[in-house]
N, C-alpha and C positions, 0 to 999 in steps of 0.2 A: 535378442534378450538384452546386450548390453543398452540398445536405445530406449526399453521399456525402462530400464533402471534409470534412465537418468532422467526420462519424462517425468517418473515417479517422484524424484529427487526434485526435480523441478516444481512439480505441483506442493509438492510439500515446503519448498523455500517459499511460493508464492503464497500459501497459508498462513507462513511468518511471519512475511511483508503486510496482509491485509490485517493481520493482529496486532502487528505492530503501529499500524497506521491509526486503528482504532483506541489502540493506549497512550498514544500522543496524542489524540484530539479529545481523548478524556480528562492527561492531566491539562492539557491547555485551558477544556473550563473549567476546572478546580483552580488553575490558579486563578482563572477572572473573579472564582466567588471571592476567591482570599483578596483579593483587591478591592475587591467591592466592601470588602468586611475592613477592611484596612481603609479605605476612604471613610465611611461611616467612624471609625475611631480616629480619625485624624478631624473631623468634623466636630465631632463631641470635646475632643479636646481644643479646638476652638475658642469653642462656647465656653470652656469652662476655663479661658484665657491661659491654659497651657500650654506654649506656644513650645518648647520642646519634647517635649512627647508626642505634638503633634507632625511636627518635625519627623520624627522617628516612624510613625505612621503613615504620612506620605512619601516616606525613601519604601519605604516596606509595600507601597502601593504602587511605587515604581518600577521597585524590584518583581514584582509580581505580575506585574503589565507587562514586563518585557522578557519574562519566562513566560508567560502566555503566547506571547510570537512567536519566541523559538520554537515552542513544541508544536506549534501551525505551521510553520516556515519546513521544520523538520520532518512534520504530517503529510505534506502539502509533495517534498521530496521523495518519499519512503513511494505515495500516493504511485507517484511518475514511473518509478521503477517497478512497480508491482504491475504497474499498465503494460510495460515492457517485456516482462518475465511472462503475463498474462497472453501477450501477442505472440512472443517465442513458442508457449507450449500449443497454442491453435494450430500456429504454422506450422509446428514438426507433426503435429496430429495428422493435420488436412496433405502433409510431405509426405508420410508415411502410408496413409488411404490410396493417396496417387499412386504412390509406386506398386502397392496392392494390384490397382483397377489395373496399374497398366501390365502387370506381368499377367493376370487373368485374361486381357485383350490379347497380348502376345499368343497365347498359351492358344486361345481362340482360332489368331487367325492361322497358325501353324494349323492347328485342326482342319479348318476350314479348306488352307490349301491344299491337305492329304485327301481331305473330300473330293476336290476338284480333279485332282489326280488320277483318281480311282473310276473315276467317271470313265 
C-alpha cells in the first residue's frame, strides 16, 4: 500500500512538472510577441526621429528577449527532471511487476517440487 501511495504521489508531481513545462514555454512566446511589438515601436519612433522613446523601446525589447530565454532555459530544466521523475515511476512500475512474476515463479516451483514428491 504504502509504495502505491507514493507511485501515486509520483505520477501526480510528474503532472506538475509537465504543466509546468508547458506554462514556461507559453510565457517564453509571449514574451517574444511583446518583443517583437516592442521592436516595431522602437522602429516607428525612429522614423519619427524620437530617438528616446525609442531608446526606451529597445531596453524594453531587450528586457523581453532575455525573459524569453529564461523561461526556455527554465522550460528546458523543468523538461529534464520531468524525464527523470518519468523514468523513476517506469522503473518502480516494471520493479514492482518483477517482484510480482517472481514470487508467482517461487510459489510455482514449490508447487512443482511437492509434485515431484509425491510422485
Amino acid at each position: 500500500m504504502g509504495n502505491e501511495m507514493s507511485s501515486t504521489a509520483m505520477e501526480k508531481h510528474l503532472f506538475n512538472l509537465k504543466f509546468a513545462v508547458k506554462e514556461l514555454e507559453r510565457n517564453s512566446k509571449r514574451c517574444e510577441k511583446e518583443e517583437k511589438q516592442e521592436k516595431a515601436k522602437t522602429k516607428q519612433a525612429i522614423q519619427k526621429g524620437n530617438m528616446e522613446v525609442a531608446r526606451i523601446h529597445a531596453e524594453n525589447a531587450i528586457r523581453q528577449k532575455n525573459q524569453s530565454l529564461n523561461y526556455l532555459r527554465m522550460s528546458a530544466r523543468v523538461d529534464a527532471v520531468a524525464s527523470k521523475v518519468q523514468s523513476a515511476v517506469t522503473t518502480r512500475k516494471v520493479t514492482n511487476s518483477m517482484a510480482g512474476v517472481v514470487k508467482a515463479m517461487d510459489a510455482a516451483m514449490k508447487s512443482m517440487n511437492l509434485e515431484k514428491f509425491q510422485m
